[in-house]
N, C-alpha and C positions, 0 to 999 in steps of 0.2 A: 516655573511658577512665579518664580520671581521680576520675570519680564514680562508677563501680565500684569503682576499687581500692581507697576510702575515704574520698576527697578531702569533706570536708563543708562548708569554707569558703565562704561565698556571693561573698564578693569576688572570689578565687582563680579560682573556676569563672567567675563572669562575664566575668573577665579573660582570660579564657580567649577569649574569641570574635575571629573574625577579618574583614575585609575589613569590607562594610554593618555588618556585626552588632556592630562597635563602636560606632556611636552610639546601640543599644540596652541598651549596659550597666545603668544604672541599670534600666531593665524586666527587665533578665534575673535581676538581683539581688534586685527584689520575686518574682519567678518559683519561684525557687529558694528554697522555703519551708520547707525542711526535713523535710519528707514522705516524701524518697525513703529507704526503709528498708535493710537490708543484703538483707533477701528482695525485694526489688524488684531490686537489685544481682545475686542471684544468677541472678534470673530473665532481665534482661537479657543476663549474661554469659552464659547458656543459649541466647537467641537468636541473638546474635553467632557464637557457635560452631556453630549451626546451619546461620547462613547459609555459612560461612567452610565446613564440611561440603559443601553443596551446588553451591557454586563451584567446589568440585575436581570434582565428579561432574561437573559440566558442563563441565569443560574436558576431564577425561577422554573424554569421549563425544566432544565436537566433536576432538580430537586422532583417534580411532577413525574419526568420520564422512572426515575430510580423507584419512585411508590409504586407507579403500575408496574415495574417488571419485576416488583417484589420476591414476585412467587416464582421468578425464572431465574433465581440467580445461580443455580449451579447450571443451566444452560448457561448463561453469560461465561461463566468460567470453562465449561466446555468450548464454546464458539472461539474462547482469548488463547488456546491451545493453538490452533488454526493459524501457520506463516499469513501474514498479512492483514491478520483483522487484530484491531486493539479492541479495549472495552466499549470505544465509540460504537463501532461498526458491529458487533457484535449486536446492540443494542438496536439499530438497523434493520438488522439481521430479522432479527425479533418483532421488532416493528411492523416490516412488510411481510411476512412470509407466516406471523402469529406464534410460529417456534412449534406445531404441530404437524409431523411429516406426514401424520396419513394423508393428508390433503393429498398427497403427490406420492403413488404407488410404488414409484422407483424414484433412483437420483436424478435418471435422465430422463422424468416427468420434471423434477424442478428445474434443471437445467432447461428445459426447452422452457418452461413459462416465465423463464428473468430472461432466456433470449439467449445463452451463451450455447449455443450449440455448435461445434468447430464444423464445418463441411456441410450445414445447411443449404448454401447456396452452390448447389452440384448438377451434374448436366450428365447422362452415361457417364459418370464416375468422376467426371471432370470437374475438380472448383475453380468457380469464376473469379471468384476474390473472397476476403478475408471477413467480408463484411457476414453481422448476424443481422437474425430475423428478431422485428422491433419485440419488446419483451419488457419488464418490470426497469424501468430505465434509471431510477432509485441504487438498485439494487446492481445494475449491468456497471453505474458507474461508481459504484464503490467496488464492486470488482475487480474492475481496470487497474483503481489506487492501487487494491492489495496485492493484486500480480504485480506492479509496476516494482512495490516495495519488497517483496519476495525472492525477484529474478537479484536484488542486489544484494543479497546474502547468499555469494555463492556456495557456500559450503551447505547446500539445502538439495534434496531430489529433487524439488518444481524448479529449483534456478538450472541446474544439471541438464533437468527435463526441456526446458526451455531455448538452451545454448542448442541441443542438438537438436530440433525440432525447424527453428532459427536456419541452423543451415543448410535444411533440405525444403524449406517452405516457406521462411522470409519471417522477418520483426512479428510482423501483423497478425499472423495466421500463431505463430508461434503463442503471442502474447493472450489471443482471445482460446487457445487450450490450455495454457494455463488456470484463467479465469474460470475455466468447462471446469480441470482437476479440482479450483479452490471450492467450486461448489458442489462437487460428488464428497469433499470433505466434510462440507456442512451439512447435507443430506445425511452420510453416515453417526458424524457427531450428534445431530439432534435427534437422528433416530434410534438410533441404537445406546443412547445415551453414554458414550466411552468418548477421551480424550481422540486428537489427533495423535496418528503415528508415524515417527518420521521414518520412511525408509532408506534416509541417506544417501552419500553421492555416490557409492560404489553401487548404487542397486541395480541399474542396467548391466554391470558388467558380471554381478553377482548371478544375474537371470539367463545370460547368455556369452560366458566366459569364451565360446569360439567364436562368437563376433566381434568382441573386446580384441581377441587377440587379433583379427584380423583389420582392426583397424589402428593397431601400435601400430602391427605390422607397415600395412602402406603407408602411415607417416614416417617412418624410420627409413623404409624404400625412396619415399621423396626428399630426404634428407641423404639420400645414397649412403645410408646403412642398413645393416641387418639384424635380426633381433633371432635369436635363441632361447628357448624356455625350456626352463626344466624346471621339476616339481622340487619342491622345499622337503628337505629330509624329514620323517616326522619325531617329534620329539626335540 
């Protein structure tokens, strides 16, 4: 603000810096070459005040959004349950879809109308590719985000779900069932009115313990070892 108002001093301004950016004074003070003109100054202060503009418009709106979904807010806190959706999206959520499931007789009626449907594009059984069929495109790409942000917490079933999914059918195909899973959660959550539930990383292995074991197994085998199991004494 200061090199707006007029401030030209290179010492002054470099002195200016705070925290790390104090042991870069002397660099800041070669930096500061005297270049910055008053029409650079104005133009800056033009920016500023645009952003400074657009901050209210957006508070305004989010103040606007919060009054209408008054009456949804324990749906908002249901949807904030949900790996990957914060309050924003949640809100979203809400937005396009009205937060009413009967509209959509099952989950995979919503599912097919935002478009996230995995294996849409099939031949005699065969998928072409990864891509879905065009759908609520609002809502397909805030989906995206939240699988995106979900697979990175791997101690979660959808990141789990996703790694193995990944290496039998690739990024793509993997990342858009995730998406499918995120919104059979919101189908259930808003219709049934109950939190998500997480069923954790063990749950594949927990649903089919001899497949679990036969895939220690060949990796143990590919490392030319062998594995033994035996059951845990009880008590």
């Amino acid at each position: 603000m200061d090199l707006i108002a007029g401030e030209r001093d290179r010492e002054r301004l470099a002195d200016l810096a705070v925290g790390k950016a104090r042991a870069k004074v002397p660099a800041l003070i070669e930096a500061l070459d005297e270049n910055f003109t008053t029409h650079h100054a104005f133009m800056v202060r033009h920016y500023l005040d645009e952003i400074d503009r657009w901050k209210t418009l957006i508070a305004g709106f989010d103040e606007r959004i919060t009054a209408l979904l008054g009456e949804q807010e324990r749906d908002l806190e249901l949807l904030d349950t949900i790996p990957g959706l914060g309050r924003t999206a949640a809100q979203i959520v809400l937005a396009e879809t009205g937060g009413n499931m009967g509209q959509f007789p099952t989950a995979q009626n919503l599912a097919s109308w935002i478009g996230v449907c995995p294996g849409q594009n099939e031949s005699t059984g065969v998928n072409k590719s990864g891509r879905t069929r065009p759908g609520n495109s609002h809502l397909k790409r805030l989906l995206g985000v939240a699988a995106m942000a979900t697979i990175r917490n791997k101690d979660t079933y959808l990141a789990v779900f996703f790694r193995r999914l990944k290496a039998r059918r690739g990024g793509k195909r993997a990342l858009v069932a995730v998406m499918h899973k995120i919104t059979i959660a919101i189908w259930y959550v808003l219709h049934d009115h109950v939190p998500y539930r997480e069923l954790g990383t063990d749950y594949f292995a927990q649903r089919d313990p001899e497949r679990a074991m036969h895939r220690m197994i060949k990796e143990a085998n590919s490392l030319g070892l062998t594995i033994r199991f035996d059951p845990i004494p009880a008590g």
